[in-house]
N, C-alpha and C positions, 0 to 999 in steps of 0.2 A: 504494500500500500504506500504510494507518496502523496504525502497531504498538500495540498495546496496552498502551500507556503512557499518564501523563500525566504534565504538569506542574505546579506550583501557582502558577510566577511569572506574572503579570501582564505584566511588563517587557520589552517589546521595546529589540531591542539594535541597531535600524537605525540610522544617524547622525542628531543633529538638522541642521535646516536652519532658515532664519526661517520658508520656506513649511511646515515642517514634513514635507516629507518629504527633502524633504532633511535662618726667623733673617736680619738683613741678608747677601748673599750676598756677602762679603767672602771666607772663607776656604772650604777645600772640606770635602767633609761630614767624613771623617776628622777633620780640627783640630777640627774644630766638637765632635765626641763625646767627643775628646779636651779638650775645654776644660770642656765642659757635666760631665764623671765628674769633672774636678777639683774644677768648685766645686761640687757636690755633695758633695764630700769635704770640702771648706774650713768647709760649712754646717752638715755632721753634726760637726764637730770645736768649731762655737760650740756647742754647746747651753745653758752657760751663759750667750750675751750676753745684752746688754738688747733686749729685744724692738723694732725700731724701726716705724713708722708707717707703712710703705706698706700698700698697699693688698692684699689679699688677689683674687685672682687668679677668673676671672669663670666659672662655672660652677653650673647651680642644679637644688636637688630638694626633693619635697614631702612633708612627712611625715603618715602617717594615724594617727590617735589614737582612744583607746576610748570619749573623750569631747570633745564639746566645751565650750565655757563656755556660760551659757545666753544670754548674749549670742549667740553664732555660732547656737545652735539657734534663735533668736528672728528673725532675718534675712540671716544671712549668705546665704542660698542663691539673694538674689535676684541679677539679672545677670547668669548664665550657663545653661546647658543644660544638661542631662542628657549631651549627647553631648559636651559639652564637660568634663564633668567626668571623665568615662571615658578620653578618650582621649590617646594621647600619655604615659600615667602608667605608671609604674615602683613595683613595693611598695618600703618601705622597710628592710626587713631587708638585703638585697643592696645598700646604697648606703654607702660610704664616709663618713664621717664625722670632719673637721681638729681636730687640738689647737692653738690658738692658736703655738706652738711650728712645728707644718709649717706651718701660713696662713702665717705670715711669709717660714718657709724658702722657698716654694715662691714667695713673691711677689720674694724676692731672686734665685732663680734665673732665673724670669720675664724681671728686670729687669734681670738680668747676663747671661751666655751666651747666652740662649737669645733677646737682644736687643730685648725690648718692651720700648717706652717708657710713663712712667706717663699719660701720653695717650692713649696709644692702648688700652689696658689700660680705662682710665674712659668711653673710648667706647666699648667694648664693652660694661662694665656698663650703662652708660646705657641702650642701645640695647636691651638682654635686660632692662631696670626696666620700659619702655614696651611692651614688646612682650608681656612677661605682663600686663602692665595691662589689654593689647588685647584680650588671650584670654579673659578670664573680664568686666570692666566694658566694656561698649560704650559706642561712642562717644555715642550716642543718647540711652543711658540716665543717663550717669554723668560727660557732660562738664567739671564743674566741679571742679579739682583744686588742690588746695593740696600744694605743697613746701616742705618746710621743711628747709632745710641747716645743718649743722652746719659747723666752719671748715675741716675735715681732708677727706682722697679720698673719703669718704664722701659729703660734701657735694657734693662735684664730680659725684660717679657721680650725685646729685640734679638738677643741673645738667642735666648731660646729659640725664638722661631727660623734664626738663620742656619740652626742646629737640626732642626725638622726638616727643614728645606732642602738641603744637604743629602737627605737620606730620601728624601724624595724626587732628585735626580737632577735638581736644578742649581744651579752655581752658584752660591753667594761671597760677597766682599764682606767688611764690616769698617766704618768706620766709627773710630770709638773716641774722641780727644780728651774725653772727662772722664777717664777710669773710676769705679768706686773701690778703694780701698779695704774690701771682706772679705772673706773666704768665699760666702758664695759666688760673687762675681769672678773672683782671680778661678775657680772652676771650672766656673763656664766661659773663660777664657783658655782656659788648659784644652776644654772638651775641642773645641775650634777648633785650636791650632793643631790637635792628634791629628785631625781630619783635612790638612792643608788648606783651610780656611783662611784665607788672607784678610790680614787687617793693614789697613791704609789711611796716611794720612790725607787733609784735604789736600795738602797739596800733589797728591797723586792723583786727584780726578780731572778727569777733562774737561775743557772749556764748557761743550755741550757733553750731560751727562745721557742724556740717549746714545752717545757715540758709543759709550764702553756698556751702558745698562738698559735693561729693558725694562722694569720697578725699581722703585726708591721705597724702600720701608721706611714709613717715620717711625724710633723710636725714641724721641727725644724727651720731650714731656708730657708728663701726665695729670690726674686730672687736681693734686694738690700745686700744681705749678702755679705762679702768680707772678704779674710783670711785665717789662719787657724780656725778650732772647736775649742774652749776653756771647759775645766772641768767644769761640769760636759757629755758635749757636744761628747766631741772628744771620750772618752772611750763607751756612747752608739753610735756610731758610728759606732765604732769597732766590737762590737757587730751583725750587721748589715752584714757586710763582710763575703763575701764567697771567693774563691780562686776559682782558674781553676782547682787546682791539687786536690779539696777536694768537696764533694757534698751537698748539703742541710743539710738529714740527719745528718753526719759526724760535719756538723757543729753546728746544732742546732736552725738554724734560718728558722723562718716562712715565709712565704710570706712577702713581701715587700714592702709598697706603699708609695710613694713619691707624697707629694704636690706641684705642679709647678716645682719645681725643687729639683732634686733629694739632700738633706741637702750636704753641703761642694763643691757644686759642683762651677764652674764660670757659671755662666750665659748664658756668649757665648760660652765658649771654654770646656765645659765639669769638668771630674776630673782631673782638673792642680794639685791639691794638694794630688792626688795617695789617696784619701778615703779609694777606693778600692770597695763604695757603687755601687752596680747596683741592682737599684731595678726592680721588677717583675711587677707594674704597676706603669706607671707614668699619674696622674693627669694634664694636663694645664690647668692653666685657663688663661683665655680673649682669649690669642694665646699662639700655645706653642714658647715656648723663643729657640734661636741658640743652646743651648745646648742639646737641643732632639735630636738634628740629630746624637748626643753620643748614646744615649739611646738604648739599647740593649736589653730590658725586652721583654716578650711576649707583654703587654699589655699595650697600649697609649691610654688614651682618653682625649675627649676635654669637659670643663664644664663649666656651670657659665648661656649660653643661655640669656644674657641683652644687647650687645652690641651695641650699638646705628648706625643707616647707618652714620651719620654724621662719626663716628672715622672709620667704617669700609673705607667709599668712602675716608677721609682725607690718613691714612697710605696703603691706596689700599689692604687690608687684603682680604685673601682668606681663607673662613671659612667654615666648612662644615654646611649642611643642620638638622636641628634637625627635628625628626620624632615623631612625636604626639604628650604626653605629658612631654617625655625624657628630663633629665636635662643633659645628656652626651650623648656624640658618638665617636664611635669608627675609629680613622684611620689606615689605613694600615692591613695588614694581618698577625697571625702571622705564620714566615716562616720557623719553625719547629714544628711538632704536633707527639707527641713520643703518639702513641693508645694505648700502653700498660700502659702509666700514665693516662689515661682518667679513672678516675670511681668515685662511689661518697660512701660515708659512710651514709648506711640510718639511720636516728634515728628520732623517735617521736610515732609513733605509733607502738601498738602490737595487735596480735591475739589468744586471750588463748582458751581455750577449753572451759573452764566456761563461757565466753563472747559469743562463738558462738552459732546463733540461728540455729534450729534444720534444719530446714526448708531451703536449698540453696538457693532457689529462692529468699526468702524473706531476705534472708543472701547479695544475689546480687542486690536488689532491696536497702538493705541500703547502701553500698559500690554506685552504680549508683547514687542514688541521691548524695551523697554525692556531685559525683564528680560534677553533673550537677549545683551544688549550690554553687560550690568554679570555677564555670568558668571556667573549662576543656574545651579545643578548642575540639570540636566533641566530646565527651563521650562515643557515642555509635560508635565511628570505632572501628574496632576490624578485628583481621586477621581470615581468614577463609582459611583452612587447607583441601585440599583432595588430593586426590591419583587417576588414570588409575588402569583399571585393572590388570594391572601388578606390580602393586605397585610404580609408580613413583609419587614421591608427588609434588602437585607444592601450594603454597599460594599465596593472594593476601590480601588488605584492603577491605573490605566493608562494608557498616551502617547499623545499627541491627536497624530495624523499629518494634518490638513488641517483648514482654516478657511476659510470664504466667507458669502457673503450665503445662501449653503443653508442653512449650519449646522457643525456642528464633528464633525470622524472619527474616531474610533478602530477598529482592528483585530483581531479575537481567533478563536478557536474556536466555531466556531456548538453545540457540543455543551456548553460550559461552564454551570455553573451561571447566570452572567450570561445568556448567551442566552437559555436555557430561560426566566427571569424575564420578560426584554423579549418573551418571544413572548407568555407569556400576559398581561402588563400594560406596554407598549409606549411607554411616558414613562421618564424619566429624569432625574437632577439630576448634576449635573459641577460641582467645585469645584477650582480654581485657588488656590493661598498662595504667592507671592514674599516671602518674610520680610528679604530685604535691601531692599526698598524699605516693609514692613509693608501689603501691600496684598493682597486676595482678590480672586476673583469666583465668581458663583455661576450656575449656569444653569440652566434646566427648559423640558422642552419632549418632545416627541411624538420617535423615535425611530423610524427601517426602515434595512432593510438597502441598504447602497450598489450601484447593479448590478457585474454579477458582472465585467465590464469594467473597472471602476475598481479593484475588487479585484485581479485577476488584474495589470495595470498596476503597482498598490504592490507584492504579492509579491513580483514579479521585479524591483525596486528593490532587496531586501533582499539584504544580502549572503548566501551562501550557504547558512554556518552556520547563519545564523537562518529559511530557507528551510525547512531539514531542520528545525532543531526545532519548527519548526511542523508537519511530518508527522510527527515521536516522538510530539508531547502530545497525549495523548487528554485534554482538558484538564479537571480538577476531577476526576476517577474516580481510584480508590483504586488503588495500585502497590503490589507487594511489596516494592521495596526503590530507591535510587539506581542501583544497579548497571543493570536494566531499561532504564531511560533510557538509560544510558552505553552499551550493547549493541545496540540499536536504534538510535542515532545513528551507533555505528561501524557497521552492515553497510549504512546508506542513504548514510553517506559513502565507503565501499565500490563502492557499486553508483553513483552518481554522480561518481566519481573520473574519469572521461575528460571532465568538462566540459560532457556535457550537459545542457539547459534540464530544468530541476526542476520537476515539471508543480504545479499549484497545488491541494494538498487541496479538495477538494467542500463539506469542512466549516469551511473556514476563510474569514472576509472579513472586511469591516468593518460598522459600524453609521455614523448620519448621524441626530447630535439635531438637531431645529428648535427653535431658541430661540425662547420665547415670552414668556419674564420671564429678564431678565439684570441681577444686582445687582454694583454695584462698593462697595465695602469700602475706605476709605483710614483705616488706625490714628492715631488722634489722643491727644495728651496728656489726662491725666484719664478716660481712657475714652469719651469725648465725640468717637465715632471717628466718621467722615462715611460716608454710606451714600446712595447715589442706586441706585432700582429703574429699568429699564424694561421696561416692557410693551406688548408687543402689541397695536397696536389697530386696524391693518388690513392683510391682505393682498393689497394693489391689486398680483398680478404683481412684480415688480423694486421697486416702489415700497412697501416697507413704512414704514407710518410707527407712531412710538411715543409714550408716554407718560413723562416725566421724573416721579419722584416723589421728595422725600426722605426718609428712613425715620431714627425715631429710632434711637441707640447703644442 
């Protein structure tokens, strides 16, 4: 029975396979609550003291604005994705926002009762500085990073993250001119240098620091800072600045990122002392402080992930949700996206002629594993390319369930607009994108259907579910609603419910392209991306042999 339904996804949901079808606990919690409502009580009763210098507590979010500078409309968008901007983000109305007054409070309480050490506190920000770094500048595109530490936590949390960065494949510098005199910091100057971590004075940077770097981490000051910059402070600062009237390029400066608080800025009120800094990502941590809601960059995130419910329920903080193993998240959206800065510079891998095996298949077969073993989400989707007899081409996604010296298989509905295509013009094109290794491929070639044996063999591969909805979808034909679908699915899961074998629709199997020209695509820096065709150029039985070509970028 096929109900008279359809579906529109393309996505088979069988498994892949490589062959393709296949507080220290010292006292008990009591004391603990009972100690933590004290000094909480001790903290609200300073409100007059002097603000002291620790560090503000690690947690981070991003704000959207109605405008950017024309600097961020001018390039900022390059580096990341669409789908990386979307997601993981939080609006910022609903987000909690520190007066330099709770920062402190809440980094003493931190660091009393609730017994984080200011170690451990600076490894975490570290850790939440590089790992948004990760999220939006890849490693690929944007390896060369300059930090630059100021002499206080700040600096340290700079430390730390050029120490992350490092292990996450990306180059850092460090400039440091105001060393602080403690054991933790002379450490985390030790840890560096183990690791050939360069540290440089300003006078080793270039005129224009885009020449040598692609980010400039600010880790200069943070959010107890008050004043003007002092030398050697104020002149990298300067540095840092862009104007409205002049663009990125023109100026020479890299990306941007800012820990907690964008260096020189006030705390609550932004830049009162005209910096001029507007960086392109701002870091928070614990909460972002009053001063974000200045923030103009493309990109806000929140970091750090430790905050205790005690401080959250105490200051009523509204924080966003972290998602899996994420040490940041992203708030707000950002509210210019210039598609013509979107792109990325590939580098790492090549494809020479000498390297390539003779043989496509088994050329695709190493390219496939690959990706299947570096965790590619789906591996084998791939776009599938046909035409109407009149030549009107239309494409779609689908999962390539087998590969051999035949040719390559996919599965679908013989009634789908895609069949109906191949029946009257019976070639095809199928395109392959691995974007963590930056590499395509492309294929064409003569297309028929697989016998009805091999079909019926995959079906009954397919887990149940997906069995059935392949007898729902009447596939490409117009449905009055979702419900259809979901009504038909329950009365064949109904009627299938004791376990027996699910006979295989009439109208369903696979197709089987013959490759006759198969291009591999390796993305190269400058655009100057390597591209080797083969082709077809004899069918001697088992012994196909082919032609290597190279094709310009």
């Amino acid at each position: 029975m096929q109900c008279t339904t359809s579906t529109v996804s393309q996505w088979s949901s069988a498994p892949l396979s490589v062959t393709c079808h296949q507080l220290p606990n010292q006292h008990s919690p009591s004391v603990k609550k009972v100690a933590a409502a004290c000094w909480i009580k001790s903290v609200e009763e300073k409100n007059s003291r002097q603000l002291h210098s620790f560090r503000s507590c690690r947690q981070y979010t991003t704000i959207s604005s109605n405008q950017l500078s024309h600097r961020h409309l001018q390039t900022r968008a390059a580096g990341h994705t669409m789908t990386e901007i979307s997601k993981h983000s939080k609006e910022p109305d609903s987000i909690s926002y520190l007066s330099q007054a709770d920062a402190a409070a809440i980094d003493e309480l931190l660091m009393g009762p609730l017994g984080f050490s200011v170690d451990q506190l600076m490894e975490l920000a570290g850790l939440s500085v590089a790992s948004a770094i990760a999220e939006v500048y890849g490693v690929n595109e944007h390896p060369r990073i300059l930090v630059i530490c100021g002499p206080g936590n700040n600096g340290g949390d700079g430390l730390v993250a050029a120490r992350h960065l490092h292990h996450f494949g990306y180059k850092p510098s460090i400039v440091y001119p105001k060393r602080t005199d403690k054991p933790l910091y002379h450490g985390l100057v030790t840890q560096l240098e183990s690791l050939s971590v360069p540290f440089l004075s300003e006078a080793d940077l270039p005129h224009h620091l885009k020449d040598d770097f692609d980010i400039v981490v600010d880790a200069m000051f943070g959010f107890s800072f008050k004043g003007k910059p002092r030398p050697p402070f104020d002149t990298l600062l300067q540095r840092l600045q862009v104007s409205n009237d002049s663009g990125a390029e023109d100026a020479g400066v890299p990306f941007v990122v800012s820990i907690d608080i964008p260096s020189g800025w006030h705390v609550e009120e932004g830049d009162t002392e005209e910096t001029g800094l507007m960086p392109d990502m701002l870091v928070s941590l614990t909460a972002p402080k009053k001063c974000a809601k200045h923030f103009r960059g493309a990109h806000h995130f929140l970091g750090g992930r430790f905050v205790p419910p005690a401080v959250v329920e105490k200051y009523g903080l509204q924080l966003p949700a972290y998602t899996g193993s994420s040490m940041c998240v992203r708030i707000g959206k950002q509210t210019s996206i210039d598609v013509a800065a979107l792109r990325e510079n590939y580098v790492g891998a090549v494809l020479l002629e000498e390297q390539a095996i003779l043989d496509p298949i088994k050329q695709f077969q190493v390219w496939f594993e690959d990706a299947v073993s570096a965790g590619v989400h789906e591996p084998n989707a791939m776009t599938l390319a046909t035409a109407d007899a009149e030549g009107n081409p239309s494409a779609r996604m689908v999962l390539l369930k087998g590969y051999d010296e035949r040719g390559f298989v996919w599965y679908t509905n013989y009634g789908s607009r895609k069949a109906g295509e191949l029946s009257d013009n019976p070639r095809a094109a199928l395109v392959f994108f691995w974007d963590k290794f930056n590499r395509s491929v492309r294929i064409e070639g003569p297309v028929e259907k697989v016998p009805e044996e091999e079909s019926d063999n995959y079906f009954h591969s397919r887990p149940r579910g997906s069995q059935i909805g392949a007898m729902v979808s009447s596939q490409s034909s117009v449905i009055e609603g979702r419900h259809v679908l979901d009504q038909c699915y329950k009365d064949l899961v109904d009627k299938y419910a004791d376990g027996a074998v699910i006979p295989k629709p009439d109208y369903w199997g696979g197709y089987r392209l013959h490759p006759v020209r198969i291009e591999f695509w390796q993305g190269r820096e400058s655009r100057l991306h390597d591209r080797l065709r083969y082709t077809l150029t004899s069918r001697g039985g088992e012994n196909k042999t082919w032609s290597i070509e190279r094709l310009a970028p």
